[in-house]
C-alpha positions as a Markdown table, in Angstrom:
| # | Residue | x | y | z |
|---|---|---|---|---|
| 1 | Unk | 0.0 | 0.0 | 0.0 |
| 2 | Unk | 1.3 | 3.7 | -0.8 |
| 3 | Unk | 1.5 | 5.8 | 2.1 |
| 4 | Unk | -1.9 | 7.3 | 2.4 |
| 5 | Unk | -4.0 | 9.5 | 4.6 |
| 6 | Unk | -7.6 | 8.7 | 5.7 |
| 7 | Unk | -9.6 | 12.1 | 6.3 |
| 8 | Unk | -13.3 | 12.8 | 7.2 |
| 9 | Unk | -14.8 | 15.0 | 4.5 |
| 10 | Unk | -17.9 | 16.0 | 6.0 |
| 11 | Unk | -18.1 | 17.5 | 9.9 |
| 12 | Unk | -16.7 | 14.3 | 11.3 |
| 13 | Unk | -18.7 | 10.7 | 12.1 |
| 14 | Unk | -17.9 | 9.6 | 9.0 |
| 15 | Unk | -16.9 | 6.2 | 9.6 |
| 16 | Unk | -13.0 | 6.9 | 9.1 |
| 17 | Unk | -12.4 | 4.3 | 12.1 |
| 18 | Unk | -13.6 | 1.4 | 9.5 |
| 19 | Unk | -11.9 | 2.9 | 6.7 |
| 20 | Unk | -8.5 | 3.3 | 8.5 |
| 21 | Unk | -9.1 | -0.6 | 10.3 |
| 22 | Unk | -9.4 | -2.0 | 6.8 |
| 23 | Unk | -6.3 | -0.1 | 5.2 |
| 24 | Unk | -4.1 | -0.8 | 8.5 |
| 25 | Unk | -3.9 | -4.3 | 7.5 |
| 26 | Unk | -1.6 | -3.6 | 4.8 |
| 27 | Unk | 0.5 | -0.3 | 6.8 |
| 28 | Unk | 3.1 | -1.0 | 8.6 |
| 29 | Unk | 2.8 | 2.5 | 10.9 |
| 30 | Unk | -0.6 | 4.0 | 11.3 |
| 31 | Unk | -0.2 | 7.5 | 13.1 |
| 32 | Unk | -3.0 | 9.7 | 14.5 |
| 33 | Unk | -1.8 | 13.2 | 13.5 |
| 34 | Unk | -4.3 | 15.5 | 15.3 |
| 35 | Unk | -7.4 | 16.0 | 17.9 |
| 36 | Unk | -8.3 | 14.8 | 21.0 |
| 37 | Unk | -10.5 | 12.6 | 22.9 |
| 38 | Unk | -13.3 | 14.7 | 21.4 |
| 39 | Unk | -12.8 | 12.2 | 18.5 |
| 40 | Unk | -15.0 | 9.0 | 18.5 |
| 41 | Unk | -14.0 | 6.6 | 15.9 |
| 42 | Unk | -15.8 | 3.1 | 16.1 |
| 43 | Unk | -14.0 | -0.4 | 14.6 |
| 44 | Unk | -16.5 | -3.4 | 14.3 |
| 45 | Unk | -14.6 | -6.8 | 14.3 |
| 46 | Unk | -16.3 | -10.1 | 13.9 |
| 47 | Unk | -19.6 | -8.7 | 15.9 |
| 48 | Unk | -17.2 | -7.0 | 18.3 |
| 49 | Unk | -17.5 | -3.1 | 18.7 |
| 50 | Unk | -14.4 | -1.2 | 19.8 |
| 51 | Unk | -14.4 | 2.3 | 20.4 |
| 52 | Unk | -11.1 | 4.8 | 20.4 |
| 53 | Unk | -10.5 | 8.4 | 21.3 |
| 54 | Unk | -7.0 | 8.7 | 20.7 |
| 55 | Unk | -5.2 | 5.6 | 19.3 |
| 56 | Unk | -5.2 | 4.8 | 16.1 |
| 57 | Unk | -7.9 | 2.7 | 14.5 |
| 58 | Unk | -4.9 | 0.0 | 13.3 |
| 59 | Unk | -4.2 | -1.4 | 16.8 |
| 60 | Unk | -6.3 | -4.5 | 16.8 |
| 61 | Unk | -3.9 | -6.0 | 14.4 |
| 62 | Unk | -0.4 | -7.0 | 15.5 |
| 63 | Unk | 3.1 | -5.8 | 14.6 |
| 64 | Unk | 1.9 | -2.7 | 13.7 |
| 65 | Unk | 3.4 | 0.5 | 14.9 |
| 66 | Unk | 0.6 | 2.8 | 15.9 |
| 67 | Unk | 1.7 | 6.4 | 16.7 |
| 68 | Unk | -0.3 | 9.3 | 18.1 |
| 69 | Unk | 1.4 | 12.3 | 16.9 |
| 70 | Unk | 2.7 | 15.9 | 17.8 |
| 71 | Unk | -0.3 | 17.2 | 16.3 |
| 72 | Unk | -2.6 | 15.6 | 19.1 |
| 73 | Unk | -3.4 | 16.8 | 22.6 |
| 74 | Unk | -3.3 | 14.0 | 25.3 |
| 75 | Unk | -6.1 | 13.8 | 28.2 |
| 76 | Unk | -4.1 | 10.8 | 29.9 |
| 77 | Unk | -6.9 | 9.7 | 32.0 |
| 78 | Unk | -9.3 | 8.9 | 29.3 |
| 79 | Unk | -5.8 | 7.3 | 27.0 |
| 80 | Unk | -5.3 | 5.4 | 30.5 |
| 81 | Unk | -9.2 | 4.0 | 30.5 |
| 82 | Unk | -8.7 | 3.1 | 26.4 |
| 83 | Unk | -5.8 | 1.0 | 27.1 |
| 84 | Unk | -7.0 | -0.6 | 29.9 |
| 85 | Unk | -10.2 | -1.3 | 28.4 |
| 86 | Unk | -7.4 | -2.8 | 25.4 |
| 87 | Unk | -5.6 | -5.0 | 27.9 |
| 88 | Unk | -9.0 | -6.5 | 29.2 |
| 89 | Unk | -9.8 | -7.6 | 25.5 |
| 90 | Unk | -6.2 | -9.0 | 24.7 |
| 91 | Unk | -5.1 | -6.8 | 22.4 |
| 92 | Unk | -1.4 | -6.1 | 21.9 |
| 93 | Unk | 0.2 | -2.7 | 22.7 |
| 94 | Unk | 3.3 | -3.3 | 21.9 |
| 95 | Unk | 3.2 | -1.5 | 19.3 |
| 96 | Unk | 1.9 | 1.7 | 20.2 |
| 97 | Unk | 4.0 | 4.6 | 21.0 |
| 98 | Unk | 3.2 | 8.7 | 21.9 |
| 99 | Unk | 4.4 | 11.6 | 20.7 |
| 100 | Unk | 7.1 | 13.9 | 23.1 |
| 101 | Unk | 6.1 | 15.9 | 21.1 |
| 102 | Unk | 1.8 | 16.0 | 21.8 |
| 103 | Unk | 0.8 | 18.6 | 24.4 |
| 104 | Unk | -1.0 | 17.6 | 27.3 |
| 105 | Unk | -4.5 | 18.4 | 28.3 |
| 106 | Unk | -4.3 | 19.9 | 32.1 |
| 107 | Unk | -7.3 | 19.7 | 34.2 |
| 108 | Unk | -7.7 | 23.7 | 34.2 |
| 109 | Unk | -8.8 | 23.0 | 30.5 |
| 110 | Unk | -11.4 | 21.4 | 31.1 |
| 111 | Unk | -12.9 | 23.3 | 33.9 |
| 112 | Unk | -12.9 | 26.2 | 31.2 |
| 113 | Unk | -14.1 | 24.7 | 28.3 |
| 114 | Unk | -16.9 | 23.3 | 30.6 |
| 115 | Unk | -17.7 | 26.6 | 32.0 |
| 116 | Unk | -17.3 | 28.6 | 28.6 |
| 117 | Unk | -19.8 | 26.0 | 26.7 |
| 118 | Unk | -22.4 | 26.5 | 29.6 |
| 119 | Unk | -22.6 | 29.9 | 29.4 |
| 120 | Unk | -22.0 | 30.6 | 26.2 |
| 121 | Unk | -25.5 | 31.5 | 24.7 |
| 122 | Unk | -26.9 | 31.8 | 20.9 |
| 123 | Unk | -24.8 | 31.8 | 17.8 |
| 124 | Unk | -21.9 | 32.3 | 20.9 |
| 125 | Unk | -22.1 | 28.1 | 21.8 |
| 126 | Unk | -20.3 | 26.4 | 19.7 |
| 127 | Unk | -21.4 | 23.0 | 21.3 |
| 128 | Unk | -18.0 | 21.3 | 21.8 |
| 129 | Unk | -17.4 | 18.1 | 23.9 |
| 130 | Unk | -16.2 | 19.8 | 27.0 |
| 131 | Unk | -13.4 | 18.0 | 27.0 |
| 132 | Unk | -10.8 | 20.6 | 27.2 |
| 133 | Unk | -9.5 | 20.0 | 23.8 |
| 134 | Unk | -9.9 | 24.0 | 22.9 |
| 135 | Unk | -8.2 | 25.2 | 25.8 |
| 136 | Unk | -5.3 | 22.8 | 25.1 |
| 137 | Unk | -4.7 | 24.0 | 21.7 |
| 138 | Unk | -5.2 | 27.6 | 23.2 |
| 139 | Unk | -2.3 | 27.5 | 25.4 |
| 140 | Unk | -0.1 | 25.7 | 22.6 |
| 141 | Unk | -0.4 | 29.0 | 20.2 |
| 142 | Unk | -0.3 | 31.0 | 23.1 |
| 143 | Unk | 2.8 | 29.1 | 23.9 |
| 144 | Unk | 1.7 | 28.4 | 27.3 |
| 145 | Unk | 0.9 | 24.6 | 26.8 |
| 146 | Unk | 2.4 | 21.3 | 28.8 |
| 147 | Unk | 4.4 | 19.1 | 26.3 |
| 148 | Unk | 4.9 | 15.1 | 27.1 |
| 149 | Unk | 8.2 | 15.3 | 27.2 |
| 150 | Unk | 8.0 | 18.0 | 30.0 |
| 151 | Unk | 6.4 | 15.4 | 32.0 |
| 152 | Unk | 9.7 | 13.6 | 32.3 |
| 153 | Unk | 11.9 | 17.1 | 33.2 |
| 154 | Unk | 10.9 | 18.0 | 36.5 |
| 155 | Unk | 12.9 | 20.7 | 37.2 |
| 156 | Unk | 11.6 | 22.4 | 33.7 |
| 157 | Unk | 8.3 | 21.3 | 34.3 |
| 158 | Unk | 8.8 | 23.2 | 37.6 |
| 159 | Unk | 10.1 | 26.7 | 36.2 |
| 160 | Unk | 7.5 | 26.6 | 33.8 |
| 161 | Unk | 4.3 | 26.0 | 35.8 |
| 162 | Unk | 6.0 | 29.2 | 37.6 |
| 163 | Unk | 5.0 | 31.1 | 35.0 |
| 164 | Unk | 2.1 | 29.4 | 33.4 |
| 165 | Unk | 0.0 | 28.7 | 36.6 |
| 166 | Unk | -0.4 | 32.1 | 37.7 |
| 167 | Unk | -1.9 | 33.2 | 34.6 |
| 168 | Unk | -4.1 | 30.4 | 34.9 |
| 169 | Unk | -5.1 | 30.8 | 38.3 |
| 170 | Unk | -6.2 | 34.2 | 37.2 |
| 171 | Unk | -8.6 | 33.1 | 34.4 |
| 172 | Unk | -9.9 | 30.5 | 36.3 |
| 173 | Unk | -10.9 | 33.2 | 39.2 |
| 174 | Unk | -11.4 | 36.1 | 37.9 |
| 175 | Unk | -13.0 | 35.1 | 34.2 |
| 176 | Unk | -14.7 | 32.0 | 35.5 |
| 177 | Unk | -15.3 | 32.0 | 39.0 |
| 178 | Unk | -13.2 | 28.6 | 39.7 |
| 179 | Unk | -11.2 | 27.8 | 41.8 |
| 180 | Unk | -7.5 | 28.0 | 41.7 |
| 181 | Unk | -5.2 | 25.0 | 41.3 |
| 182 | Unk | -1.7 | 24.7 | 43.7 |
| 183 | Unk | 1.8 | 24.2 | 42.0 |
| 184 | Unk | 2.1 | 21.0 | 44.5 |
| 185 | Unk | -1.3 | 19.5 | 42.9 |
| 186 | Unk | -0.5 | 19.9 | 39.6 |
| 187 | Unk | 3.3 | 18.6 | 40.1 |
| 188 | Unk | 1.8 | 15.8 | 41.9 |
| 189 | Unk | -0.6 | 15.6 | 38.7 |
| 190 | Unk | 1.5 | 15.4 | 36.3 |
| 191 | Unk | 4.2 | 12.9 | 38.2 |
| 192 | Unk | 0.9 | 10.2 | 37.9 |
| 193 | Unk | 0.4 | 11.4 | 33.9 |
| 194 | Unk | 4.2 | 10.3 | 33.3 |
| 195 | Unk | 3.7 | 7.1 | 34.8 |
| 196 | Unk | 0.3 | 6.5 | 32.8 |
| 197 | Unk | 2.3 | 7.4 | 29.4 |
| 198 | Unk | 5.9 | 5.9 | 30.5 |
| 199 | Unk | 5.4 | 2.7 | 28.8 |
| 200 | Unk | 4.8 | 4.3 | 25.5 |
| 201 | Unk | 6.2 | 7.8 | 24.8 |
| 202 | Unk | 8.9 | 7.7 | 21.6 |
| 203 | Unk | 11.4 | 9.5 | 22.6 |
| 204 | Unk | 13.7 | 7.9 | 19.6 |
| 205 | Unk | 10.8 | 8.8 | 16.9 |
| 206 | Unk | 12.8 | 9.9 | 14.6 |
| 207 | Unk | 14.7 | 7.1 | 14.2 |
| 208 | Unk | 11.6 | 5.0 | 13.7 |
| 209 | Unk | 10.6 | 7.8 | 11.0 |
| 210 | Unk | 13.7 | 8.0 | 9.0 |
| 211 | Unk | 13.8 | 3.8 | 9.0 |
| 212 | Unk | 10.2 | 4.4 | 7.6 |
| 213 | Unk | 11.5 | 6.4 | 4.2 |
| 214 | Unk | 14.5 | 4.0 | 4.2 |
| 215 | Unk | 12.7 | 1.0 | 3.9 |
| 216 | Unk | 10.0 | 2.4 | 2.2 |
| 217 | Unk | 7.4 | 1.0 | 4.7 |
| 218 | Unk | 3.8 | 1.6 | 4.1 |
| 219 | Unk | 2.4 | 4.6 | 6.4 |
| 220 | Unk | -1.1 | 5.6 | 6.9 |
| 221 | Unk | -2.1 | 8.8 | 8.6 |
| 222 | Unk | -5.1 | 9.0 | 10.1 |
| 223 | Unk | -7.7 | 12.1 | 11.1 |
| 224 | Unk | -10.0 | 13.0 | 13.5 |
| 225 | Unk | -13.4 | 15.1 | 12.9 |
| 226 | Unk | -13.6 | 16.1 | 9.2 |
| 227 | Unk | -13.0 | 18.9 | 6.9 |
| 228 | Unk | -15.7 | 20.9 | 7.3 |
| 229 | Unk | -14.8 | 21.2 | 11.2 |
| 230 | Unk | -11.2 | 22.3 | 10.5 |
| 231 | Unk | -10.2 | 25.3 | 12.3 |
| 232 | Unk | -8.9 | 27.0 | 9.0 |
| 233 | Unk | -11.4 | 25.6 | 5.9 |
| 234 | Unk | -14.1 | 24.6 | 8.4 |
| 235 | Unk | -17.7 | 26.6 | 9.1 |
| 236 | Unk | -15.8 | 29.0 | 11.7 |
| 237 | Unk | -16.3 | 29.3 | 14.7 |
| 238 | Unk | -18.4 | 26.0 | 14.9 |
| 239 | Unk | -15.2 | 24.0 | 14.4 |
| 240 | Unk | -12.5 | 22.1 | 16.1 |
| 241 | Unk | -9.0 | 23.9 | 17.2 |
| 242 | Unk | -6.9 | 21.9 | 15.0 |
| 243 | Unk | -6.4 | 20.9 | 11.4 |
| 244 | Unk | -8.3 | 17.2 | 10.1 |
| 245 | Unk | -7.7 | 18.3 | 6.0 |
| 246 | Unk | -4.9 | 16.5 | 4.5 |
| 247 | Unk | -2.3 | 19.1 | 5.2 |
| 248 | Unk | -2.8 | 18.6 | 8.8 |
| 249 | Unk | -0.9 | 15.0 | 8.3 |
| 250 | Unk | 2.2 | 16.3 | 7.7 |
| 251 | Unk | 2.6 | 18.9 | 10.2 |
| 252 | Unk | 0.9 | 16.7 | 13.4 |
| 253 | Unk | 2.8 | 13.6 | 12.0 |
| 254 | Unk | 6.5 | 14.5 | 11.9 |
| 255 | Unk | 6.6 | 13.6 | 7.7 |
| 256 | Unk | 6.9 | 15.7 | 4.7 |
| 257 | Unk | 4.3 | 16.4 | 1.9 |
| 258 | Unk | 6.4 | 14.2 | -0.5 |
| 259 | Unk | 5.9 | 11.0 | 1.7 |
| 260 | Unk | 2.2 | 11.3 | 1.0 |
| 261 | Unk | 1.1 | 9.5 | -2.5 |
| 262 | Unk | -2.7 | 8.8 | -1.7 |
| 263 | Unk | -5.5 | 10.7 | 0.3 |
| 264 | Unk | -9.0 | 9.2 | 0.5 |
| 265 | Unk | -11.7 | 11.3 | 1.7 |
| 266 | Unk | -14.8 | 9.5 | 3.7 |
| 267 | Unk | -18.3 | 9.9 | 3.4 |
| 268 | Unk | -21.6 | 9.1 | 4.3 |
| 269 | Unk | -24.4 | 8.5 | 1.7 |
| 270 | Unk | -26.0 | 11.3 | 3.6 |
| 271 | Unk | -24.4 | 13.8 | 6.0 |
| 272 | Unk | -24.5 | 14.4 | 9.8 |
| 273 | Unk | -23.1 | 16.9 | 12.2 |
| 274 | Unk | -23.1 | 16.9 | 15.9 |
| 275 | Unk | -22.6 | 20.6 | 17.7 |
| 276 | Unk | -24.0 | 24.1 | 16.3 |
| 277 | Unk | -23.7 | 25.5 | 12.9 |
| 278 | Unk | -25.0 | 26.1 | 9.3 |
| 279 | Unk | -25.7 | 22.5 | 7.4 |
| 280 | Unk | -27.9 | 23.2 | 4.7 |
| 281 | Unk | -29.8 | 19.7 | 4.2 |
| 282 | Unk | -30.6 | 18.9 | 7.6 |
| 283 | Unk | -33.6 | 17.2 | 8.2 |
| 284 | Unk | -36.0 | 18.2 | 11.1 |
| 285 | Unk | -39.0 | 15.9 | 10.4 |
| 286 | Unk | -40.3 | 12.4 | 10.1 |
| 287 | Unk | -37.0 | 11.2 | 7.1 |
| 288 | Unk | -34.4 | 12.9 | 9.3 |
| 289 | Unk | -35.5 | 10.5 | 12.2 |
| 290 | Unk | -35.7 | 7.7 | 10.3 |
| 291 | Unk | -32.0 | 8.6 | 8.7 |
| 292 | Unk | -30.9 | 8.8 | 12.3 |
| 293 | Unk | -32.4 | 5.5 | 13.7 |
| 294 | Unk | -31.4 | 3.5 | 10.8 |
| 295 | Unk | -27.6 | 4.9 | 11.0 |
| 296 | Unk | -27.7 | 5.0 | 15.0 |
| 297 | Unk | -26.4 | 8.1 | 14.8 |
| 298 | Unk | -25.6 | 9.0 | 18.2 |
| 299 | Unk | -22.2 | 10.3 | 18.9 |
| 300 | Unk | -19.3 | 7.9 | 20.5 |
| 301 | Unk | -17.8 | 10.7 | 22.4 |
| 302 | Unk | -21.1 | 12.3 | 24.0 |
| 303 | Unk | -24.1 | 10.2 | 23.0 |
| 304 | Unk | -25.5 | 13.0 | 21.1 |
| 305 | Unk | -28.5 | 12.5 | 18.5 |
| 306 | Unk | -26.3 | 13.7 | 15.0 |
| 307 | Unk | -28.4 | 16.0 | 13.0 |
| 308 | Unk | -28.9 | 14.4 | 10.0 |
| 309 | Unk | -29.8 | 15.3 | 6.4 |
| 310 | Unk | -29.6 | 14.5 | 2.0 |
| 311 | Unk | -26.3 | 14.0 | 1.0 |
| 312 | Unk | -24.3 | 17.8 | 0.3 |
| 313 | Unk | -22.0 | 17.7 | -2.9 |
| 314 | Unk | -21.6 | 20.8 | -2.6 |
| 315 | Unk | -19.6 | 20.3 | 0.7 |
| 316 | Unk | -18.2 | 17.1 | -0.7 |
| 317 | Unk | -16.9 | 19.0 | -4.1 |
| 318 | Unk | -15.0 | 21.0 | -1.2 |
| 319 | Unk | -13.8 | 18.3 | 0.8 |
| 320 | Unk | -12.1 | 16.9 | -2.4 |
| 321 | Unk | -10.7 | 20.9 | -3.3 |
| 322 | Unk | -8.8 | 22.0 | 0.0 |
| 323 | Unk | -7.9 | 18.4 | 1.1 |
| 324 | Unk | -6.6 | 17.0 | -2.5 |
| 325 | Unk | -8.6 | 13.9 | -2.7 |
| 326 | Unk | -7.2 | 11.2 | -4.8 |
| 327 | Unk | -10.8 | 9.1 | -3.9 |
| 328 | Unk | -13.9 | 8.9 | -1.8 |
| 329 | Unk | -14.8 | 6.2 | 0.3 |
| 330 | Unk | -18.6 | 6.2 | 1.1 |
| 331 | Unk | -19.9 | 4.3 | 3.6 |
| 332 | Unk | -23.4 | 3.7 | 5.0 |
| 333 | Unk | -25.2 | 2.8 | 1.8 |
| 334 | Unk | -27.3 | 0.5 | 3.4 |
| 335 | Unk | -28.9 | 3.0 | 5.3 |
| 336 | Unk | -30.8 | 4.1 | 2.4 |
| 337 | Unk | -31.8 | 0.4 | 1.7 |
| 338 | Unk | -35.7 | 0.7 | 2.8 |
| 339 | Unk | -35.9 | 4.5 | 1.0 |
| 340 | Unk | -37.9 | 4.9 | -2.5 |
| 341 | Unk | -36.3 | 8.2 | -3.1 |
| 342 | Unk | -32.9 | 9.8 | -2.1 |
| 343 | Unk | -32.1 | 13.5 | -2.3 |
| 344 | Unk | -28.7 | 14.8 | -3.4 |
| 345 | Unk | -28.1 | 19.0 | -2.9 |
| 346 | Unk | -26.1 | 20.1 | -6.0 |
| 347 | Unk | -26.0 | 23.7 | -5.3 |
| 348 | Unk | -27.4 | 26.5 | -2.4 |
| 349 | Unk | -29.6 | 29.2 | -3.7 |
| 350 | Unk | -29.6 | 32.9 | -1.7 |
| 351 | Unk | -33.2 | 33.4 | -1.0 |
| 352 | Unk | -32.9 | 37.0 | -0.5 |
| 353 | Unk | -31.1 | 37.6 | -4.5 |
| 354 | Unk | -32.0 | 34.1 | -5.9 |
| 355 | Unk | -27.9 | 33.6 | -6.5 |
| 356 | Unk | -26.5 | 30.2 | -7.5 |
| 357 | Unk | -24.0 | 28.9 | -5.6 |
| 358 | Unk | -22.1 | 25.8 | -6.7 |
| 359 | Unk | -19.1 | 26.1 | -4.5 |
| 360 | Unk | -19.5 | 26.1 | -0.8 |
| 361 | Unk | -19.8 | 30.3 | 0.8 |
| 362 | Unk | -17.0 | 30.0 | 3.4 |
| 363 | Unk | -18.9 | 33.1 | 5.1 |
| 364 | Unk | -21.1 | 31.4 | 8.0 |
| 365 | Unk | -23.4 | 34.2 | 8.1 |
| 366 | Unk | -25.2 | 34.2 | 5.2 |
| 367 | Unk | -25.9 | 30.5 | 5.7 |
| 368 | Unk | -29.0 | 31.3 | 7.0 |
| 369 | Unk | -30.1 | 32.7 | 3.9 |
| 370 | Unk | -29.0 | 29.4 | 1.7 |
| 371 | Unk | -31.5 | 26.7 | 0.8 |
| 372 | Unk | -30.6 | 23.9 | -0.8 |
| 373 | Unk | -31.2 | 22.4 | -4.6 |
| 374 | Unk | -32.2 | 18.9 | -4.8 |
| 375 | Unk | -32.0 | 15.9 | -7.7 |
| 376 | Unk | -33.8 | 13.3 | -6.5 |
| 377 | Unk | -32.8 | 9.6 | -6.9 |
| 378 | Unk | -34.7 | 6.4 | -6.9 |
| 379 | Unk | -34.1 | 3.8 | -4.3 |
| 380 | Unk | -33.2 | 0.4 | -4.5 |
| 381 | Unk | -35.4 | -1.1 | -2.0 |
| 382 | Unk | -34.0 | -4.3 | -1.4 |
| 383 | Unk | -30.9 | -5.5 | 1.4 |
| 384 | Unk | -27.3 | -4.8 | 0.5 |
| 385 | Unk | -25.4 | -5.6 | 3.2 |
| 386 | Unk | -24.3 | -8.7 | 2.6 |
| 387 | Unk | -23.1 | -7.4 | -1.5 |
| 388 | Unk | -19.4 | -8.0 | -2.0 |
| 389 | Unk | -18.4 | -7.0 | -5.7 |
| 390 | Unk | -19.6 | -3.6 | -6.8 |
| 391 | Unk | -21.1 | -5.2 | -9.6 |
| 392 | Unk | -23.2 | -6.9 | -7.8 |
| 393 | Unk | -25.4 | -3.8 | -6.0 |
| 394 | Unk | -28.7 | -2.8 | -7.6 |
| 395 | Unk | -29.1 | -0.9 | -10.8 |
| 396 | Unk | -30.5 | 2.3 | -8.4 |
| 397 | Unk | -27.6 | 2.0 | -6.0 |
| 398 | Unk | -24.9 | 2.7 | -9.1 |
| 399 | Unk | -26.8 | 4.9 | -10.6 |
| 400 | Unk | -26.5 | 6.9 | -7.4 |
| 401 | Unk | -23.0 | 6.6 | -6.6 |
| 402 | Unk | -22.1 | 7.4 | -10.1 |
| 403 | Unk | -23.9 | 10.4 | -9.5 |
| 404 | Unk | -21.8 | 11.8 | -6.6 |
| 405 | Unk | -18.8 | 11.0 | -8.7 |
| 406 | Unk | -19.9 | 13.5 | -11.0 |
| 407 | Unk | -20.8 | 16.0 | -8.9 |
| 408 | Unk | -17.7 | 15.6 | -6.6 |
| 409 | Unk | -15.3 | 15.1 | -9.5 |
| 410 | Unk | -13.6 | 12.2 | -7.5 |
| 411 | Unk | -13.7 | 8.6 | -8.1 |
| 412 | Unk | -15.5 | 6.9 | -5.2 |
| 413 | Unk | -13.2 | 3.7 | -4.1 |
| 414 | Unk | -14.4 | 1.8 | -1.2 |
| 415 | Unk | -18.4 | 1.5 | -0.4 |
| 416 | Unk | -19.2 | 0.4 | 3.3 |
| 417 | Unk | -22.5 | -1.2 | 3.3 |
| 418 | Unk | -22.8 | -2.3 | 6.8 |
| 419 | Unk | -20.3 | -1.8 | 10.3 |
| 420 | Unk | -18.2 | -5.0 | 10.0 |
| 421 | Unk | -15.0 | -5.2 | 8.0 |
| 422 | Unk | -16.1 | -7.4 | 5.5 |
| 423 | Unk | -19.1 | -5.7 | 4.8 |
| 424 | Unk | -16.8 | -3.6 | 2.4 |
| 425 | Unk | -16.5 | -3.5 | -1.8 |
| 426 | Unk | -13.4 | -2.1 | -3.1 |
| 427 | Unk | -13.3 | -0.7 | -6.6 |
């Protein structure tokens, strides 16, 4: 396999875990290049569900290297509870290794984002996971963040609490109304976090990395969230604080642009978003419930019912642009399975001047003012979740994925049609 990079190109709940799972079999690294443990990315295996925050979907199989990368932040209580929940089902972590490099979610990050979520009101709440993962990547830019490796240097750890805590102290107080934290707790803090992460922080990554190009193993970078949720190319604000497009791969992974020879966007058959902010084919009524229960679209972080709605090529079409799709992997066919008609948007139109838009307004605030513009498909009406061949899928079903190959202008490769791995057609 060419080294390749798995992104979401919708807002995230794609089914990338799947995706990554069946591509790991034949990489020899897999490495998890941004987010948090606000990602939720769910691996079926022979009727078996695993879910993972933070390591990389490839870890069920063995001799694997599974990295989670610089371009992560690191809540290592909820990493601790995934790999103990791991070591209860059997699987091997031998192979998985951390970042110095990640920074390290503190527990005055989450007290904030909590507090700023709950009190946030209106087009102000932005309807993150409250897991801290804002306030993490906060203090990196701000340059007041907690590396891994500073974990293990406790007299540098020391000197720079000294001048981080103070400042946090104040916000806490004074912005929030929290309480304060003591130097002694959060030395004491972080002494348990180094112990939790010992057994697997890399501090000879680099090595492992330039053996990688040497050998001209197979490397597969993997994302969290999905375009449209980037904190650059996403629907700002209601977006994540780091980068899931395709670029983000290189600079949360510790590789180059030029290692990278295939990325493969993944999508739904329809589209759903968890949090606040514009998505123009949501579905408030009876089909948008049935969309949901079908899919059992509830969120694997929070529980959250998704809002669901038609397929958007518009937002696909701009997935494909600022992420460089080489192909498409759609999964969740089979949700549309009992449907006799499915709605694709090809376009918005500006109900206020009647303006066309085939390319996706980056300005948020005239969302409001968009409604979509449907082609309607026929269904197919008949099980497809046990279809291996492509050839083999209904008249209705190819007709439709052809479709969103022409209005994506990307070839669609892989085609989940149900949660387990081999419930999977490759093209």
């Amino acid at each position: 396999m060419e080294n390749t990079v798995v992104i979401g190109a919708q807002w995230g709940d794609e089914g990338k875990a799947k995706i990554t799972d069946l591509l790991a079999q034949n990489a020899d690294i897999i490495i998890r290049y941004q987010g948090g443990c606000n990602a939720g990315h769910t691996v079926v295996n022979d009727g078996k569900t695993f879910k993972f925050h933070l390591i990389p979907s490839g870890i069920l199989y063995k001799n694997k290297i599974c990295f989670i990368g610089a371009g992560t932040v690191i809540c290592p209580e909820v990493l601790n509870e995934e790999i103990e929940n791991l070591k209860k089902n059997n699987i091997d972590l031998s192979g998985l290794k951390i970042s110095p490099l990640a920074f390290v979610t503190m527990p005055y990050h989450i007290d904030i984002d909590g507090c700023s979520e709950d009190t946030a009101k209106g087009a102000a709440k932005i309807g993150t996971t409250k897991r801290g993962i804002g306030p993490t990547y906060t203090d990196k830019i701000s340059r007041h963040g907690i590396k891994v490796q500073d974990l293990f240097d406790i007299d540098g750890l020391s000197k720079k609490l000294d001048n981080i805590l103070p400042l946090k102290n104040k916000e806490l107080t004074l912005i929030y109304g929290l309480k304060a934290y003591s130097k002694d707790y959060i030395m004491d803090l972080c002494a348990k976090y180094a112990q939790i992460l010992k057994p697997y922080v890399c501090f000879e990554w680099q090595k492992i990395f330039h053996k990688a190009i040497e050998q001209k193993q197979s490397i597969l970078f993997e994302g969290a969230q999905g375009v449209m949720l980037d904190v650059d190319w996403g629907t700002y604000p209601y977006v994540t604080s780091s980068n899931p497009v395709a670029g983000g791969a290189c600079t949360g992974s510790g590789f180059g642009p030029n290692v990278i020879k295939e990325i493969i966007g993944v999508s739904k058959a329809y589209i759903t978003r968890v949090g606040e902010g514009p998505f123009a084919t949501e579905l408030n009524d009876e089909t948008g419930d049935k969309i949901r229960n079908i899919g059992h679209e509830f969120g694997t972080t929070t529980g959250r019912p998704r809002r669901t709605g038609w397929f958007d090529a518009v937002v696909a079409k701009y997935g494909v642009l600022v992420s460089g799709l080489t192909s498409m992997a759609v999964t969740k066919l089979d949700v549309f399975d009992t449907f006799d008609e499915i709605k694709v948007c090809y376009a918005y139109k500006d109900k206020r001047s009647g303006e066309i838009f085939d390319y996706y307004p980056t300005n948020t605030n005239i969302h409001e003012f968009l409604e979509p513009l449907y082609e309607t498909h026929a269904g197919w009406k008949t099980d497809i979740s046990n279809i291996k061949a492509y050839d083999e899928l209904p008249q209705n079903a190819k007709k439709y994925l052809q479709r969103l190959e022409e209005l994506m202008g990307v070839k669609i490769s892989i085609i989940s049609v149900g949660p387990d791995r081999h419930q999977t057609i490759f093209r």
